[in-house]
KOLDRENGU-454829 format. One record per residue (C-alpha): residue in three letters; y, z, x. Coordinates in nm, 3 decimals. Each point is the difference from the previous one (the first is absolute). Example, Ala and Ser with C-alpha at 12.3 -4.5 7.8 and 13.67 -1.06 7.14 Angstrom:
<rs>
R code      yy      zz      xx
R  ALA  -0.450   0.780   1.230
R  SER   0.344  -0.066   0.137
</rs>
This chain:
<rs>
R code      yy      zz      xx
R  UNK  -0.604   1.287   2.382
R  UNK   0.112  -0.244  -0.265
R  UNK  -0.302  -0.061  -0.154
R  UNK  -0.069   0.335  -0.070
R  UNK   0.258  -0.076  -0.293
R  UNK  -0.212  -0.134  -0.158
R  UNK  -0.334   0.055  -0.190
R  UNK  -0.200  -0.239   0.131
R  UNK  -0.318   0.219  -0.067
R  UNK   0.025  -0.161  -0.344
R  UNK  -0.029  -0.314   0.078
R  UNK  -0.299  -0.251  -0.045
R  UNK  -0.149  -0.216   0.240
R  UNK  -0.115   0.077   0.357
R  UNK   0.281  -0.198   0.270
R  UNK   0.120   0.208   0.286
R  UNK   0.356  -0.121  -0.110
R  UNK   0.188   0.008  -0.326
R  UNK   0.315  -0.174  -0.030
R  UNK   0.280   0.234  -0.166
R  UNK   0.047  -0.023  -0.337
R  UNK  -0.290  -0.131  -0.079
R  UNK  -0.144   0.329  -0.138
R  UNK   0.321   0.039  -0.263
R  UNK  -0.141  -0.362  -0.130
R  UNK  -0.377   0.164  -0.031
R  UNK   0.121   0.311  -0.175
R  UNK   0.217  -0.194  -0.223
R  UNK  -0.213  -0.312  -0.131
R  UNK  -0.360   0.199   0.052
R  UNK  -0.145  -0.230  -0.265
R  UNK   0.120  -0.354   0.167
R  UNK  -0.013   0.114   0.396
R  UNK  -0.311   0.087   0.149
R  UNK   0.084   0.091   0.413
R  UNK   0.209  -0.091   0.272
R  UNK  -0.205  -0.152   0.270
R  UNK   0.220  -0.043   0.385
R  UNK   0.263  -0.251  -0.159
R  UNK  -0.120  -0.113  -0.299
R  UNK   0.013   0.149  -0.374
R  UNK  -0.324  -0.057  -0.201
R  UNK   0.020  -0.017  -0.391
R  UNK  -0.337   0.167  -0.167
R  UNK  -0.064  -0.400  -0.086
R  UNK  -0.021  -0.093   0.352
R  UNK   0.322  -0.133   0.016
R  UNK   0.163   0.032   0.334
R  UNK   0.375  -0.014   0.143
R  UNK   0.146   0.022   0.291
R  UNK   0.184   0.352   0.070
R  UNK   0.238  -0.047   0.282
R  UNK   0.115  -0.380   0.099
R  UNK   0.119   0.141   0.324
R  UNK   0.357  -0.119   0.003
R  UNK   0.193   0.294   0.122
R  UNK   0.378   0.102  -0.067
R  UNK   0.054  -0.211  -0.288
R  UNK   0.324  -0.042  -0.112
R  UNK   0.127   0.124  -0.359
R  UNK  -0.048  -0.375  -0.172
R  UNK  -0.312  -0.037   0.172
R  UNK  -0.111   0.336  -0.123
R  UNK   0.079  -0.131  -0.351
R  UNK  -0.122  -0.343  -0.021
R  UNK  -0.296  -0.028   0.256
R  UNK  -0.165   0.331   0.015
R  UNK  -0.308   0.141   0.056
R  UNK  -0.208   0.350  -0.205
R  UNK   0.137   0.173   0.339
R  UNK   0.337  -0.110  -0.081
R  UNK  -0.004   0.175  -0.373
R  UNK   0.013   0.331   0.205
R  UNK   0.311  -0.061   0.213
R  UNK   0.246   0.242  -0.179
R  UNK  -0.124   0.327  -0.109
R  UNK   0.096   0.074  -0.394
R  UNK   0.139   0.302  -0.090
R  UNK  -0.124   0.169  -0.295
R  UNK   0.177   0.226  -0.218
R  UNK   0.289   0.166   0.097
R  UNK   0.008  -0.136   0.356
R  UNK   0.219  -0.360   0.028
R  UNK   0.196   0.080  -0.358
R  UNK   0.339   0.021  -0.062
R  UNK   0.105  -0.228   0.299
R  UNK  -0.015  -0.323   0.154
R  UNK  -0.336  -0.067   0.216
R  UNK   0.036  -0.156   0.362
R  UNK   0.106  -0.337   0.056
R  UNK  -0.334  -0.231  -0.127
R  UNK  -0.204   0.311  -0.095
R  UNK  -0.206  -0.157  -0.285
R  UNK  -0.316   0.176  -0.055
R  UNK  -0.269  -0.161  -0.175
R  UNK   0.253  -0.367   0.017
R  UNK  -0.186  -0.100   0.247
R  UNK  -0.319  -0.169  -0.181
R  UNK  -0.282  -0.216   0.160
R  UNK  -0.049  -0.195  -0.339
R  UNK  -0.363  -0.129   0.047
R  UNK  -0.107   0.360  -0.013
R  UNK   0.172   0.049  -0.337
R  UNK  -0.115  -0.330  -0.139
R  UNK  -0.319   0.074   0.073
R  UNK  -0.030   0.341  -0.173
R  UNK   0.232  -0.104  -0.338
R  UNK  -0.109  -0.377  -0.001
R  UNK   0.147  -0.296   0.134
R  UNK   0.165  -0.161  -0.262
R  UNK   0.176   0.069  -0.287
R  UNK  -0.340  -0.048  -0.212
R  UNK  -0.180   0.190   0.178
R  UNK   0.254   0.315  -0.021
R  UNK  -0.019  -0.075  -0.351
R  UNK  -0.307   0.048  -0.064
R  UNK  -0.017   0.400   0.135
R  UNK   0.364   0.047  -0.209
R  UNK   0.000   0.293  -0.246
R  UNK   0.334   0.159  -0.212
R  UNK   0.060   0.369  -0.042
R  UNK   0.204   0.241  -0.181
R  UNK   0.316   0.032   0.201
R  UNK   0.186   0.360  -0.083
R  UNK  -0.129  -0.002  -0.362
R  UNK   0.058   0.367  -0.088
R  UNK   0.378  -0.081   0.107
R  UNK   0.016  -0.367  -0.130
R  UNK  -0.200   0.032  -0.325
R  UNK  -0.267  -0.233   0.164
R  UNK   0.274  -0.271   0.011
R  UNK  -0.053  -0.161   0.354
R  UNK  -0.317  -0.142   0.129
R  UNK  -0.069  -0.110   0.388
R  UNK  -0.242  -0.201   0.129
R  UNK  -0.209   0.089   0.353
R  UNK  -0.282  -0.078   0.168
R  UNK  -0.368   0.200  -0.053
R  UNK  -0.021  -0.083   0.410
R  UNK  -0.041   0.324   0.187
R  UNK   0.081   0.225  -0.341
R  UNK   0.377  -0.125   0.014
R  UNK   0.000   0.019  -0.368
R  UNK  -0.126   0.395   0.056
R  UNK   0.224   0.064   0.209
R  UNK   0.305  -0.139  -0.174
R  UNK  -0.108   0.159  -0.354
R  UNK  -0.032   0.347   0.234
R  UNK   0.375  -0.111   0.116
R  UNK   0.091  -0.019  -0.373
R  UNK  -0.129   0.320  -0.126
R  UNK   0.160   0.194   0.303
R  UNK   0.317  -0.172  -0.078
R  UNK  -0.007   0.086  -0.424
R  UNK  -0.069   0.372   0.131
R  UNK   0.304  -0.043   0.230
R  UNK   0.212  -0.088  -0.259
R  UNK  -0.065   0.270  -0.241
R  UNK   0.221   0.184   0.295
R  UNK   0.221  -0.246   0.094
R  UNK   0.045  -0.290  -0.280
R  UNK   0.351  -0.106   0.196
R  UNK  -0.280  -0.183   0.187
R  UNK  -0.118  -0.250  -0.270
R  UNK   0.279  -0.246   0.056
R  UNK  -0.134  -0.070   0.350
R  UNK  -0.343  -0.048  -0.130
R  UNK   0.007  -0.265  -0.334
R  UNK   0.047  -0.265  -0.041
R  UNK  -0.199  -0.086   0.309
R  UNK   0.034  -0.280   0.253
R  UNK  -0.337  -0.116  -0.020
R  UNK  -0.335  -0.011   0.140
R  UNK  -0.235  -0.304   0.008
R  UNK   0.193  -0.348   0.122
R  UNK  -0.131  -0.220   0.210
R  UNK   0.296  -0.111   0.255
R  UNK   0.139   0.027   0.341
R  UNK   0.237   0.251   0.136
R  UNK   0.396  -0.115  -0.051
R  UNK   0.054  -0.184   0.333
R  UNK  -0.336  -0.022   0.105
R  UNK  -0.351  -0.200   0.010
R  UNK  -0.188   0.375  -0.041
R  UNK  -0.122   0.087  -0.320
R  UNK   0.103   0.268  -0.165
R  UNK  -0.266   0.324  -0.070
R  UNK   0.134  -0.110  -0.340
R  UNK  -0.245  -0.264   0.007
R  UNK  -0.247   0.213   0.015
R  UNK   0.027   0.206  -0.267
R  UNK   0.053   0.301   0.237
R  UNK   0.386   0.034  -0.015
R  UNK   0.244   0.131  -0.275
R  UNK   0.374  -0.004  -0.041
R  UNK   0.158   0.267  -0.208
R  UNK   0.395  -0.038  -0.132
R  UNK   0.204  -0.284   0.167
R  UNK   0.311   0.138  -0.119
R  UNK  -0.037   0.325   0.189
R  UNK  -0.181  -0.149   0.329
R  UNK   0.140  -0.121   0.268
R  UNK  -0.093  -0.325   0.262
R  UNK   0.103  -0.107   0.307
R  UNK   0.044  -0.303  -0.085
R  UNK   0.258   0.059  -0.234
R  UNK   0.254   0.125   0.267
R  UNK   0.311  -0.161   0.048
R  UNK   0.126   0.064   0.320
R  UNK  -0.100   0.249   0.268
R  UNK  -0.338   0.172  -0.027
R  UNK   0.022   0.295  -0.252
R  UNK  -0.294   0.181  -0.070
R  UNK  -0.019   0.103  -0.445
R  UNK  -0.234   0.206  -0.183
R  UNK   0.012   0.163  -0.369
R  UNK  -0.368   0.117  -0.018
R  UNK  -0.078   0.323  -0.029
R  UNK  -0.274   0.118   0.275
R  UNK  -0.193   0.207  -0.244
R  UNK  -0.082  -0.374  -0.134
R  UNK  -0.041  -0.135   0.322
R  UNK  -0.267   0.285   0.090
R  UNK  -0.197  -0.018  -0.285
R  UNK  -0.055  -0.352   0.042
R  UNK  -0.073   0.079   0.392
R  UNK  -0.272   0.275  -0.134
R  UNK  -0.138  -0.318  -0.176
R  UNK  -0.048  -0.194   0.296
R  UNK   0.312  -0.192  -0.048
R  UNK   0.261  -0.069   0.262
R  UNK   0.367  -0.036  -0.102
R  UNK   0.220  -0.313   0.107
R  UNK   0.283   0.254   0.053
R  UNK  -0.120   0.119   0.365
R  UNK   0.033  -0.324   0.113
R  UNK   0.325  -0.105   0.206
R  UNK  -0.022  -0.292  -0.205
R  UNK   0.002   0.173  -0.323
R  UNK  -0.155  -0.068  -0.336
R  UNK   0.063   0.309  -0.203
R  UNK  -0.165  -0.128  -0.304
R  UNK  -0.343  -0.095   0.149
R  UNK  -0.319   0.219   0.069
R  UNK  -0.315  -0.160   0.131
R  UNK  -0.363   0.133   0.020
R  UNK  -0.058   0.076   0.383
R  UNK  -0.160   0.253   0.046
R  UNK  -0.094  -0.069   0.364
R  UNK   0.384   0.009   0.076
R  UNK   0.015   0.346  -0.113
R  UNK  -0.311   0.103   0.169
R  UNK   0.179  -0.133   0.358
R  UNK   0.179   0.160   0.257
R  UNK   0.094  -0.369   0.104
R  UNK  -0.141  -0.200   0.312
R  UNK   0.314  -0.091   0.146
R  UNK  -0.093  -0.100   0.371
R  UNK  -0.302  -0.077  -0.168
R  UNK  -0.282   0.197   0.215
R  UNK  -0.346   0.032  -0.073
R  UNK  -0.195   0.302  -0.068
R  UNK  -0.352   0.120   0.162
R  UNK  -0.237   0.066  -0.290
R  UNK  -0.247   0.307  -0.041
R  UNK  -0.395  -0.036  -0.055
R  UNK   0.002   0.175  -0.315
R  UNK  -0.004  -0.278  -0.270
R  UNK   0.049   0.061  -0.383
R  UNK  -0.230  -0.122  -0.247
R  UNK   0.139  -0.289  -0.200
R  UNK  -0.023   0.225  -0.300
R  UNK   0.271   0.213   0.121
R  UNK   0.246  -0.169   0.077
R  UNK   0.315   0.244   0.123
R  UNK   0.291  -0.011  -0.293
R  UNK   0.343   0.020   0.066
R  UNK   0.076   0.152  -0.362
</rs>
């Protein structure tokens, strides 16, 4: 059975049924999310939001700009090796698919209020003589995990320093703005997102002409960030070479796509345990 993919014998709370996914959001955000209860997500302040909206067989737009938590697990992400090295399916954007209220409410909702959890680290200062600084959130150990991102990648370089030039200068982190094209906010605005070298990434929006999928990055870059909990805008079919995000839930995934539901076991996990994905 289905279900039995999953291990729902983690999980808190006591409903018969657990919508999919929702236990890659529990094991990912254990501070912020407290259970899962039928259709409903419940933050450890008693927030609650809505799961599933129950509009079925969405199309790719609505996906993007009127989605659901449900709808963040559509496409299954492929870590490491798995989805490099060529172009993904037609609309096969892991982790693109964003139901913003959710992200709002864990990294603030407004630029002020991101502000005020901001914090800079080192970025590759045993390669860079401490030269370049970025700025991150403190929300759900981002800046942790990005510093452990930056160590990994100095170490990486003492074998392969042909890699720096894809690494600094960077992109950039913090901004608050929308996506190119768009009313969504980027995970930029969060403080959760980081763009290495322009000059040796590639977007899909720069195309001219037919649909051409580009990539310079190196995987062993790609999968350190990916230990990390960072997904990498290059396995999307809309590409964005330069850009990792913290999602960890993505990577934890095997993707909902018909979007099914998943019957839960009577175990239940004490709140101080939360299941990690890393």
């Amino acid at each position: 059975m289905k279900w039995m993919n999953y291990t729902v014998s983690l999980l808190l709370g006591s409903s018969l049924w657990l919508q999919a996914g929702c236990p890659d959001l529990l094991r990912a955000y254990p501070q912020q999310l407290k259970e899962c209860r039928g259709n409903t997500l419940i933050w450890r302040d008693g927030t609650r939001m809505r799961y599933d909206d129950g509009k079925k067989n969405k199309s790719f737009e609505e996906l993007l700009n009127r989605p659901d938590l449900e709808d963040m697990f559509h496409y299954r992400y492929p870590k490491g090796r798995a989805g490099y090295g060529k172009a993904p399916a037609i609309n096969h954007d892991p982790g693109r698919i964003r139901y913003e209220p959710f992200f709002r409410k864990m990294y603030g909702n407004s630029a002020a209020q991101v502000k005020g959890h901001l914090t800079t680290i080192p970025w590759l200062p045993r390669n860079t003589g401490g030269r370049y600084r970025v700025t991150v959130t403190r929300v759900n150990g981002v800046d942790r995990r990005l510093a452990a991102v930056s160590r990994d990648l100095d170490t990486l370089l003492r074998r392969h320093p042909e890699y720096k030039k894809y690494l600094v200068p960077m992109g950039g982190t913090f901004k608050w703005r929308k996506i190119a094209g768009t009313r969504r906010l980027s995970v930029h605005s969060f403080g959760a997102a980081i763009d290495i070298n322009v000059k040796h990434s590639a977007y899909w929006r720069w195309n001219k002409g037919p649909y051409r999928y580009r990539n310079e990055i190196p995987l062993p870059i790609v999968e350190t960030f990916e230990k990390h909990g960072f997904i990498w805008g290059g396995k999307w079919y809309h590409y964005d070479t330069m850009h990792f995000e913290y999602r960890p839930e993505i990577l934890g995934a095997s993707g909902t796509g018909s979007h099914k539901k998943i019957r839960k076991s009577g175990k239940k996990r004490s709140a101080a345990e939360p299941a990690s994905l890393f």
